[in-house]
ROVO-619702 format. One record per residue (C-alpha): y, z, x. Coordinates in pm, whole numbers, padded with zeros to 5 digits, always signed. Example, Ala and Ser with C-alpha at 12.3 -4.5 7.8 and 13.67 -1.06 7.14 Angstrom:
BEGIN
-00450+00780+01230;-00106+00714+01367;
//
This chain:
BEGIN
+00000+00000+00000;+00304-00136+00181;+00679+00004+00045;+00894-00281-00005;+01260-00320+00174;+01100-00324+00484;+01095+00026+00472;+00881+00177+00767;+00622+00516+00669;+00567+00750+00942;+00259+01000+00858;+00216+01312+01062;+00034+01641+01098;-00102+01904+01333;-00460+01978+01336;-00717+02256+01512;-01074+02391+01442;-01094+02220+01136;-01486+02215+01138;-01429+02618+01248;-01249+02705+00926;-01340+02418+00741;-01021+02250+00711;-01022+01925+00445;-00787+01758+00714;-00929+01437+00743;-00934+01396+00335;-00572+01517+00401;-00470+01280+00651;-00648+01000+00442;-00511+01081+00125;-00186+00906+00223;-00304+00708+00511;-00227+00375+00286;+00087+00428+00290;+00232+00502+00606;+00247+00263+00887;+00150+00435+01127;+00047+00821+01152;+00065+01062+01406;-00180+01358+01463;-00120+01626+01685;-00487+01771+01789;-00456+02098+01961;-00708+02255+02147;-01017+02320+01969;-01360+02500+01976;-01520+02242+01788;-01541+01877+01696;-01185+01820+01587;-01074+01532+01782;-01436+01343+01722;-01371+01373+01335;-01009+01259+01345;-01137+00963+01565;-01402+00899+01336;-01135+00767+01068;-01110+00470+01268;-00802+00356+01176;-00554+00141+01414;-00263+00367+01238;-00344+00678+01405;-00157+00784+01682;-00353+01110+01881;-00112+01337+02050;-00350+01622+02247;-00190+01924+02303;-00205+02301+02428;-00102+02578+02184;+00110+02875+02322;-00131+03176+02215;+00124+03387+02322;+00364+03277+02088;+00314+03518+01840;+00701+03527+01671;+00731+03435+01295;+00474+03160+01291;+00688+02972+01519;+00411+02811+01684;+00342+02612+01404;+00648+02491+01357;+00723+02366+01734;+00381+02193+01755;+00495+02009+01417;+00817+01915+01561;+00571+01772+01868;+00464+01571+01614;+00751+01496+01456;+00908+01317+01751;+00653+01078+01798;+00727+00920+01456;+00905+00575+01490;+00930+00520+01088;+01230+00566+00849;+01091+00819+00635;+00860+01075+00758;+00588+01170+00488;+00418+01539+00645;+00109+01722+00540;-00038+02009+00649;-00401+01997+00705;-00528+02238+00401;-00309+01987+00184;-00481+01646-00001;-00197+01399-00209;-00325+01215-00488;-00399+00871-00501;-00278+00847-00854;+00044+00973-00716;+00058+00707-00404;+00248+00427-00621;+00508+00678-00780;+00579+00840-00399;+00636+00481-00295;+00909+00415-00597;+01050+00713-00505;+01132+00639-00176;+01244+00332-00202;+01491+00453-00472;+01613+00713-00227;+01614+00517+00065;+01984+00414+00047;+02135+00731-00064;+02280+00871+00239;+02304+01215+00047;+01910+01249+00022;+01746+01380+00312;+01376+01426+00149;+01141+01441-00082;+01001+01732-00290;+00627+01733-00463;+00505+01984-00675;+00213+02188-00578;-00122+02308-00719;-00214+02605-00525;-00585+02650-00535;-00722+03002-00497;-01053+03195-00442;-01225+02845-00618;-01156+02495-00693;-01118+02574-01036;-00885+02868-01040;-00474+02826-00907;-00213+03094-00855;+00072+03103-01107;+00229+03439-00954;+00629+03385-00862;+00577+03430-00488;+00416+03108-00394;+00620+02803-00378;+00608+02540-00716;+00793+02297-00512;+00802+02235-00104;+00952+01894+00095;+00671+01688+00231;+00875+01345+00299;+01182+01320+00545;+01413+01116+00660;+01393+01011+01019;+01652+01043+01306;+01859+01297+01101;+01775+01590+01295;+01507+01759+01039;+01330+02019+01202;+00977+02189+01103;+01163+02569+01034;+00980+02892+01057;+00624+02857+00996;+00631+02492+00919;+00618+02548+00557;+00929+02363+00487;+01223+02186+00719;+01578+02222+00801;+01881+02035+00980;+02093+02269+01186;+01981+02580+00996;+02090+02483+00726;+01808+02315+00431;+01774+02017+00297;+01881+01793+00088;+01597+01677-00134;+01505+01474-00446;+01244+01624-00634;+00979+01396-00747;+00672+01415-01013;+00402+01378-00700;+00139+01666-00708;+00026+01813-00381;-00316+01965-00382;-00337+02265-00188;-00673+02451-00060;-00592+02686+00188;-00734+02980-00044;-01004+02752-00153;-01287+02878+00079;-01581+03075+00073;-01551+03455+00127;-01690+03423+00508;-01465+03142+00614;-01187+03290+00475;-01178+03629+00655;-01224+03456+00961;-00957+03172+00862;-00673+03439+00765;-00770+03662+01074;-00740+03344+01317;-00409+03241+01099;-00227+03593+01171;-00272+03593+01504;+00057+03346+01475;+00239+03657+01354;+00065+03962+01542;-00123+04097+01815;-00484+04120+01809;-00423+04476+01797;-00222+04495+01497;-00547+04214+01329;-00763+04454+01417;-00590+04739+01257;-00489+04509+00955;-00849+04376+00894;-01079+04657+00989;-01370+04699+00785;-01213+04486+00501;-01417+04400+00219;-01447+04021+00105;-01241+04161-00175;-00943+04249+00044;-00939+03882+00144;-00838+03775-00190;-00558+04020-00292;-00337+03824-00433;-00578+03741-00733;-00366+03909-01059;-00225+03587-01123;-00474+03280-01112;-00549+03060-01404;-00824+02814-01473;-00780+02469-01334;-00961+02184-01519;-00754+01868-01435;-00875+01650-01217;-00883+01638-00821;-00822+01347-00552;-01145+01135-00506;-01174+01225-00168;-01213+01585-00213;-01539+01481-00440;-01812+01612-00192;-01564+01929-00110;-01596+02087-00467;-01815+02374-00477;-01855+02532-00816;-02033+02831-00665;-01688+03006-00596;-01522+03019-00968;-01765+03293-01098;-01757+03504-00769;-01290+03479-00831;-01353+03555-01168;-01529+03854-01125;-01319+03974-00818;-01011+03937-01085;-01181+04131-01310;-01280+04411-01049;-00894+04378-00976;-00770+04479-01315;-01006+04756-01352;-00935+04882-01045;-00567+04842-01009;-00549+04958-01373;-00313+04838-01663;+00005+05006-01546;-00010+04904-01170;-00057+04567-01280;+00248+04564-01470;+00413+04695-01157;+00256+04420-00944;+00396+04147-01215;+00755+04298-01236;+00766+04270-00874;+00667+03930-00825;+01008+03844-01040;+01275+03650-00848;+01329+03341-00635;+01015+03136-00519;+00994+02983-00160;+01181+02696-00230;+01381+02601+00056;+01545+02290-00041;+01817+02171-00274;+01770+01978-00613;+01953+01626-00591;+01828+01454-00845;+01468+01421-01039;+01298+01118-01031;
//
């Protein structure tokens, strides 16, 4: 799927231990593949396979950066972020269309991304692209609706305007300052939380060590149960819409009953009036670190 105008696609992401902590990176990296015009992966050192499964995409697109993460860079996530900017530099295109590696677009959403940008593309005041996300948690059929996680993040860019990955490399900014973003009716499929209980403790413990020293992970996560792993579990919902193709042979149905029954161990736990505390204080401002231009 080529954009029209001559407009050039620039796909990028940072990748590590996907096989590890089962990672559905290369459905992610193929779920917009068609089209970008070229897409740049940033493979940093890994315990397992990684590079030989990007590889194995075989596409004349990819560009493979090979890098060394900073393990001692332990501030804020940061880490993240400057390997994505890595990335980010090696992108030649106009627009910049990122995804993190936990992260699968849908194909039914390729076309209207593509209108989008092309609609965008000569208004100087629009400096991305918002999608709307699906947040997948415990199961592929259960997503968070609490406050606190984002409903909308920036996933496209425009090149050469110095955006930077910010933070984390959740979202992006230009001189501290966020950006200016249309927000579009694309869907982003996210399954970070959408693991089973074993690869998940070892997935958040190996995540945190980008915000803490082992000895504060071993303090944290010290003879945690697999229930611990999944606190945030007050607020999912059943999911039955559909999911990309790709993610087809990902789907395991085993983990909606074991969610549902954590929830339910949650609630009589937690009991009635501490979950009215934990809803109340959810209220407020999501993570939405961009500014609403214009819907298209």
């Amino acid at each position: 799927m080529k954009i029209s105008n001559g407009i050039k696609i620039s796909g990028a992401t940072i990748v590590r231990n996907i096989e590890k902590f089962k990672y559905p990176a290369v459905e992610s990296i193929k779920s917009i593949l068609s089209i970008c015009d070229e897409f740049v992966v940033n493979i940093g050192n890994s315990e397992d396979e990684t590079k030989k499964k990007i590889e194995f995409i075989n596409s004349d697109k990819i560009k493979i950066l090979e890098t060394v993460w900073d393990d001692s860079n332990r501030k804020d996530g940061r880490e993240l972020s400057r390997q994505t900017n890595i990335a980010l530099s090696k992108c030649s295109g106009d627009w910049i269309f990122y995804i993190q590696a936990d992260e699968v677009f849908s194909e039914w959403d390729l076309k209207k991304m593509a209108e989008t940008i092309e609609k965008v593309n000569d208004n100087s005041k629009i400096e991305g692209v918002a999608v709307e996300y699906l947040h997948f948690y415990g199961s592929y059929s259960t997503v968070q609706k609490a406050r606190n996680w984002y409903k909308y993040e920036v996933r496209v860019i425009r090149n050469g305007i110095g955006a930077e990955s910010h933070g984390d490399a959740q979202g992006f900014r230009i001189k501290g300052r966020k950006i200016r973003a249309a927000i579009s009716e694309c869907k982003m499929f996210h399954y970070g939380w959408a693991r089973s209980p074993e690869i998940m403790s070892r997935k958040v413990m190996d995540f945190h060590r980008w915000w803490h020293s082992d000895e504060e992970i071993r303090k944290r996560y010290a003879d945690r149960s697999v229930f611990e792993y999944y606190r945030d579990i007050a607020n999912i919902v059943d999911y039955e819409g559909p999911h990309p193709a790709l993610m087809k042979d990902k789907i395991d149905v085993r983990l909606k009953s074991l969610v549902l029954e954590l929830k339910r161990k949650y609630i009589n736990t937690r009991g009635f009036l501490q979950k009215l505390k934990d809803i109340s204080r959810r209220y407020g401002k999501g993570h939405i670190n961009f500014h609403t231009i214009k819907k298209w």
